[in-house]
TORMAR-390400 format. One record per atom (N, C-alpha, C): x, y, z. Coordinates in steps of 0.001 Angstrom, whole numbers, plus 500000, padded with zeros to 6 digits. Layout:
N
XYZ;...
END
This chain:
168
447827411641298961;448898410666298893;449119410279297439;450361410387296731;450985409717295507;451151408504295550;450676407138294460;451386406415294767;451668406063293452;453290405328293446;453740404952292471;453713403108291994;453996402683290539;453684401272290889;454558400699290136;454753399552290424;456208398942289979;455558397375289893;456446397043288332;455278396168288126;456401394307287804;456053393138288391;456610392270288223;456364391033287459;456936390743286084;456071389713285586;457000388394286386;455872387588285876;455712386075286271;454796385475285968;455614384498285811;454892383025284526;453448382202285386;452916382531284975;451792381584285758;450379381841284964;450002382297283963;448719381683283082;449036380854282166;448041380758281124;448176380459279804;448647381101278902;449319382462279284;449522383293278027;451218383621278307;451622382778279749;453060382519280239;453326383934280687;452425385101281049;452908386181281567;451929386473282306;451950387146283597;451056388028284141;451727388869285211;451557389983285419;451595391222286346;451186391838287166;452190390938288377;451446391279289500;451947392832289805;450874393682289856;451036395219290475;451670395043292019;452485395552292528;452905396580294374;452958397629294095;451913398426294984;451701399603295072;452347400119296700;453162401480296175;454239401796297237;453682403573297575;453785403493298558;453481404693298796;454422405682298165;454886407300298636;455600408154297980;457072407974298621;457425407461299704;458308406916300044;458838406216300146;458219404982298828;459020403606298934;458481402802300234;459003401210299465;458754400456300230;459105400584301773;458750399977302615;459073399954304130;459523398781304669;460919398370305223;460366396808305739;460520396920307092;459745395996307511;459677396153308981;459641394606309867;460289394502310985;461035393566311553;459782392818312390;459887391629312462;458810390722313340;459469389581314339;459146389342314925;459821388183316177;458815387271316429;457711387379316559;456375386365316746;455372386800316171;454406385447316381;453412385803315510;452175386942315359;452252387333316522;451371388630316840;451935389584316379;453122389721316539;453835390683316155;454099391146314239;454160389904313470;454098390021312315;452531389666311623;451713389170312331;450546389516311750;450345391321311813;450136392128312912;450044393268313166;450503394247312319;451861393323311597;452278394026310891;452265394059309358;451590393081309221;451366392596308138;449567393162307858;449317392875308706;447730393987308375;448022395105308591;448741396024309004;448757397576308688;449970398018307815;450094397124307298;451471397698306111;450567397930305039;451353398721303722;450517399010302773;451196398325301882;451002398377300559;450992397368299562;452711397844298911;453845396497298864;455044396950298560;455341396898299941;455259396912300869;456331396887302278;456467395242302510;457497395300303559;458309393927303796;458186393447304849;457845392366305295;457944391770306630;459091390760307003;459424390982307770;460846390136307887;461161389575309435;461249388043309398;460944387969310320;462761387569310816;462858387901312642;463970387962312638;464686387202313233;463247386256314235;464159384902314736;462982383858314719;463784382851314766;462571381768315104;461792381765316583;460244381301315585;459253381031316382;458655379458316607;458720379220318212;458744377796318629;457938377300319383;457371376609318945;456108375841320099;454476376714320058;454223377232318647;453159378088318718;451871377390319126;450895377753319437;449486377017319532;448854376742318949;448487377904318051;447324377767316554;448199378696315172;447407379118314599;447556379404313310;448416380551313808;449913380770312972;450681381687313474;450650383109312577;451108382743311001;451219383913310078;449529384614309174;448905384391309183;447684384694308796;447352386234307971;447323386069306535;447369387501305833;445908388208305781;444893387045306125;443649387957306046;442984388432305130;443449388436304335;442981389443303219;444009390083302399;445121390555302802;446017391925302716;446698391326301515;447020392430300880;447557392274299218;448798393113299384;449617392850298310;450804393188297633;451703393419299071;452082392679299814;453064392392300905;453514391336300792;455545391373300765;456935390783300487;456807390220302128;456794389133302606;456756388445303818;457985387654304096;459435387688304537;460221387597304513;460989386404305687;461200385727305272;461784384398306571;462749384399306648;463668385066306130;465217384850306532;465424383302306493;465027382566306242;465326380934306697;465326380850308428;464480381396308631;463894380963309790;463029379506310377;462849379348311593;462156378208311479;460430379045312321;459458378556311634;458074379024312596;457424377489312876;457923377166313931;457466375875314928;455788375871315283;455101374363315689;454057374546316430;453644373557316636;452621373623317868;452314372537318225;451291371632318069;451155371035316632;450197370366316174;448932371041315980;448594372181315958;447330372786315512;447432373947314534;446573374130313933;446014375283313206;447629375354311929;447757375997311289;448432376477310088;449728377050310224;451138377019309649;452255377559309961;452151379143309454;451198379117307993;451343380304307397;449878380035306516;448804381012306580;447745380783306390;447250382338305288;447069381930304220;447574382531303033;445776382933302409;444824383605303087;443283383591302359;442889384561302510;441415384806302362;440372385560302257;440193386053303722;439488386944304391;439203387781305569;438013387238306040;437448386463306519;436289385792306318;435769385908308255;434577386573308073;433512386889309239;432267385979309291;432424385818310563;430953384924311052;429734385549311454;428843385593311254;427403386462311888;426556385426312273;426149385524313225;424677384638313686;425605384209315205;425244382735315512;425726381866316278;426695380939316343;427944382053316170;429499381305315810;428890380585314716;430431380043314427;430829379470312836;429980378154312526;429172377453314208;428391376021313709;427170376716313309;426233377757313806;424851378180313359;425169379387312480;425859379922312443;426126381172311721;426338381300310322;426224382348309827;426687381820307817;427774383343307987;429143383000306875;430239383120307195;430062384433305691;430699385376305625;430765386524304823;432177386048304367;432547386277302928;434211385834302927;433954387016302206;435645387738302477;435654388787301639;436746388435300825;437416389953300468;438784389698299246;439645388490299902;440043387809298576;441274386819298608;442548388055299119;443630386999299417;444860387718299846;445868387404298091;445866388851297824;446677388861296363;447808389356296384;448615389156295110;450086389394294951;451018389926295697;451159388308296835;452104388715298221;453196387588297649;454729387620298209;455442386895298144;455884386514299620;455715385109299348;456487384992301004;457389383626300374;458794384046300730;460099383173300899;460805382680301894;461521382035301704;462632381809302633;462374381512304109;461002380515304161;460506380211305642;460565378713305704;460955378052306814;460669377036307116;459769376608308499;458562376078308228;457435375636309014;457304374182309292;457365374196310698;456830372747311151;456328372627312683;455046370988312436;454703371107313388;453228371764313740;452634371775312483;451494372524312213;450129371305311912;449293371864311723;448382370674311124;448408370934309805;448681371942308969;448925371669307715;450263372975307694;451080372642306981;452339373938307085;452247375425306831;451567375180305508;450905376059304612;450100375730303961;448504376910304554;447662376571303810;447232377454303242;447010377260301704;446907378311300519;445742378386300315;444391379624300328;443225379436299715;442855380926299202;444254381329298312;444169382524297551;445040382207296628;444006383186295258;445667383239294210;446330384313293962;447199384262293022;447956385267292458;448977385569293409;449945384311294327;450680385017295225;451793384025295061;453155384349295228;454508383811294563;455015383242296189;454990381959296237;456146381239297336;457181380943296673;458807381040297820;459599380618296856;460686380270298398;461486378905298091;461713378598298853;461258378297300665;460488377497300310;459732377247301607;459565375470301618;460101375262303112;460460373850303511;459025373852304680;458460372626303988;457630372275305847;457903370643306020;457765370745307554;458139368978307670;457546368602309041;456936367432309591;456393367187310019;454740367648310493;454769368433309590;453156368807310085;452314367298310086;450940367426310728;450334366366311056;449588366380309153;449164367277309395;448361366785307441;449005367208306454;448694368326305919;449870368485304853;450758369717304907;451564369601304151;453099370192304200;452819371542303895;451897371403302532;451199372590301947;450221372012301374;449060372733301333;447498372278300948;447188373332300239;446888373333298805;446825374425297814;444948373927297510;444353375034297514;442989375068297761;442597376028296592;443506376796295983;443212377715295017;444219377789293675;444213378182293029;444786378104291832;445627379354291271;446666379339290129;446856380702289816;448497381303290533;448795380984291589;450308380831292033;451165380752291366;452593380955292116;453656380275291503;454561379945292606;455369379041292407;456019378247293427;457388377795292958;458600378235293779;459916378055293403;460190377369294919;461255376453294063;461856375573295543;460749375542296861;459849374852296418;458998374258297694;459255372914298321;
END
């Protein structure tokens, strides 16, 4: 497999530049369409780095944590200005590390965290209704235009550093 890389600056150190790499396979990016949250997580963990997720209608009344990247790097996550609804629990869009439990679940157990989730962009979403809207605990990843409102704690809860953020 070839892959080619295409490279995007943006302002976010001390030195006012850095470059985030997407790496695209030999055929260019891919984007590919989502309707719920199973559906665009799924797709969002088997896309490769440079493809698009796009979601295509709103999602309403979810249970727990809906968008969740896991780990996965250099993926364009796409909201159309959608709305991703829920019902007072878990995260609208949950932006971290891949993190495994061993022993006796997560109260006796000690937790393995692996890679942060890096240079993903996700725009143009609106979340509510969550216990926190968006919760960030990776860097190096560009939000831009993203509304949350009524979540029970916060709107967005930034836990890590290194981002950049347009119209939040």
């Amino acid at each position: 497999t070839t892959l080619s890389f295409r490279f995007r600056s943006l302002s976010c150190n001390r030195d006012n530049f850095d470059y985030f790499p997407v790496y695209t396979n030999q055929s260019g990016p891919i984007t590919r369409n989502c309707t719920n949250c199973s559906q665009c997580n799924t797709k969002i963990h088997t896309s490769i780095r440079g493809d698009t997720i796009q979601l295509t209608s709103d999602i309403n009344n979810h249970g727990d944590t809906c968008i969740d990247f896991a780990g996965k790097d250099g993926i364009v996550f796409e909201g159309n200005n959608h709305l991703i609804d829920g019902s007072d629990n878990g995260y609208g869009l949950y932006i971290s590390s891949l993190s495994t439990t061993y022993g006796g679940g997560s109260l006796f157990g000690w937790v393995v965290r692996g890679a942060d989730s890096k240079y993903n962009i996700i725009r143009n979403i609106k979340v509510r209704g969550f216990d926190d809207g968006v919760n960030i605990g990776s860097s190096y990843n560009e939000y831009e235009n993203i509304t949350t409102v009524s979540n029970l704690g916060y709107g967005v809860y930034i836990r890590s550093g290194y981002n950049v953020f347009q119209e939040i």
